[in-house]
N, C-alpha and C positions, 0 to 999 in steps of 0.2 A: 468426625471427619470433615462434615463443612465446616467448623470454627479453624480446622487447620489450613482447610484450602484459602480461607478468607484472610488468616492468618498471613499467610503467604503471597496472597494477591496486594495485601494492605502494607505489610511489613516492609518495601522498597521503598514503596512513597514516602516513610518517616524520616527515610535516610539519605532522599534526591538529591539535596545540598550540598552532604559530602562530597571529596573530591576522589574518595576510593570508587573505581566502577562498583556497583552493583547491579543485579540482577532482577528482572521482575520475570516473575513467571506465569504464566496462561496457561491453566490447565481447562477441559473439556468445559467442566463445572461454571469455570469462569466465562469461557467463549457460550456457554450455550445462555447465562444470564443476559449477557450485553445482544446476543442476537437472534436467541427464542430458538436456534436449533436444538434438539434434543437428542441427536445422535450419540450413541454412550462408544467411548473407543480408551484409549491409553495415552491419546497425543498429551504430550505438554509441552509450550512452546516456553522458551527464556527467551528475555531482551536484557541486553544491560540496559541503567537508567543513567550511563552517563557516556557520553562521547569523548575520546581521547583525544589527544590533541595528532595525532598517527589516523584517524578515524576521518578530523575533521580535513584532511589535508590531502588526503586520497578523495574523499567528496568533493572538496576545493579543486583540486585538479581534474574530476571526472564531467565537472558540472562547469567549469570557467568560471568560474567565480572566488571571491575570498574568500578567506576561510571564517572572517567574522561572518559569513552569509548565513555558514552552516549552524543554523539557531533549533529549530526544530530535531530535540532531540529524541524523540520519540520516534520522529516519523524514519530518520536515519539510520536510530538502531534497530528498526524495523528492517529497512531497504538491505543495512550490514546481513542483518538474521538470515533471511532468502534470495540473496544473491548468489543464482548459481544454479538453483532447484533447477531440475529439468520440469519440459511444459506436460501436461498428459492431459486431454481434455476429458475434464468433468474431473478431475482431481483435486483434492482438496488437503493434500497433506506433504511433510518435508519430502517425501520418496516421487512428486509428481503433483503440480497444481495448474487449474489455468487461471485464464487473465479476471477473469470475474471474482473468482472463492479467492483470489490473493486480493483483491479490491474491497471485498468481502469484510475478510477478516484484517488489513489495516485501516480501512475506516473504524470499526471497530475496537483494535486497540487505540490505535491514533489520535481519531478525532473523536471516538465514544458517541457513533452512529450506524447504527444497522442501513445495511443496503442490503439490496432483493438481488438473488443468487446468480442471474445474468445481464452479461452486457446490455444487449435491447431492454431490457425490466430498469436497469439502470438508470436510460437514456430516458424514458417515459414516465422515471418517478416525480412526482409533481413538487419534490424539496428541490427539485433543481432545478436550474435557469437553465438553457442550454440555447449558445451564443456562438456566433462567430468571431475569433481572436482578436483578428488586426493590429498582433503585437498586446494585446489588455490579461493576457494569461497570467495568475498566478499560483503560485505553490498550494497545491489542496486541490488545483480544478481538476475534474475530468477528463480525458480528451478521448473520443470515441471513433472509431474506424468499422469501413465495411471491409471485409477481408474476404468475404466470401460473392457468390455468382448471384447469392438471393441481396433484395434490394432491404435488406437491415442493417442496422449494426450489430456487428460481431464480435467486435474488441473493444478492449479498455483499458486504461490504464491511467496512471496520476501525472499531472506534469507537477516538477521539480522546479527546474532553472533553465535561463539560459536555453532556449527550445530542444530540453532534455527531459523526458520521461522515464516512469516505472511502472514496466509490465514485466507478467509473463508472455513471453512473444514463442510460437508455433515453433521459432527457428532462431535459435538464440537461450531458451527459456528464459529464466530470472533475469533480469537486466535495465541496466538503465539505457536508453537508444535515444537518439535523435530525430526530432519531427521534421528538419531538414531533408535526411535523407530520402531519396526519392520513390521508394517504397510507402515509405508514412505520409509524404508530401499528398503523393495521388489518394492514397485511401480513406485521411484525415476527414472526417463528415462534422463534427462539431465537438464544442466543450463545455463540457457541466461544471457548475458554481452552486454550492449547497448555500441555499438561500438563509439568510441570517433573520 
């Protein structure tokens, strides 16, 4: 059963180049190697491994940017996969996640790095720099908010482009939002940079 799941984990990569989508799939087995949880359940997530040209152009337009921007295929057909989920806090699955276990698990597929399960744990882990922007944000940072009355941070989420991010947000769920708007403006606390 493991050569199949490995099978399967491995069998996309061989094929990335092509220009047919394919799919890579993430089953439990796989998530719990890259992130040491052992939770046994049924989930298995797919990604395609390749972005359409219909894919990159709704990104293009969502983010203001061109669409040569949209290079990070992984992190996209990520963002495509869970856009939409509704928020459920402490959830961790397509029926309901929050901003953390979706941070979670696309560091993870993404960039093939375990983060600790909540936002503050996030903020405090010592791989990250954590800065004030002044316009220096790029694609992969963190960006951290306090959302709540206690004096922490709460939230989390990836910035993109274009002072555009990727959370699950409380009121919205899945989505890409804007650090403009005045909501994220006031609550914006700092941004993590996973140190090279």
């Amino acid at each position: 059963m493991l050569k199949k799941i490995l099978f399967l984990c491995l069998l996309p990569a061989c094929f990335a180049s092509c220009n047919a989508s394919k799919e890579f799939i993430v089953t439990d087995s796989y998530l719990a190697s890259k992130t040491g949880n052992k939770k046994n359940s049924d989930k298995v997530y797919t990604y395609n491994t390749t972005l359409t040209e219909e894919d990159k152009k709704y990104f293009a337009k969502k983010l203001g940017v061109n669409e040569d921007e949209i290079l990070n295929v992984k992190l996209y057909n990520f963002i495509k996969s869970w856009e939409g989920t509704k928020y459920v806090y402490g959830g961790e699955t397509r029926s309901g996640i929050d901003c953390s276990a979706l941070m979670q698990q696309l560091y993870t597929y993404v960039y093939n790095r375990y983060l600790p399960r909540t936002a503050v744990e996030m903020s405090l882990d010592s791989r990250f720099e954590l800065f004030q922007p002044h316009g220096k944000l790029r694609e992969g940072d963190l960006v951290f908010f306090r959302i709540t009355e206690e004096k922490i941070i709460s939230h989390v989420g990836i910035y993109l482009r274009n002072n555009k991010f990727f959370a699950a947000n409380q009121f919205g769920g899945v989505e890409i939002a804007s650090l403009k708007k005045p909501y994220w403006k006031k609550n914006f606390m700092a941004a993590g940079r996973y140190k090279q």
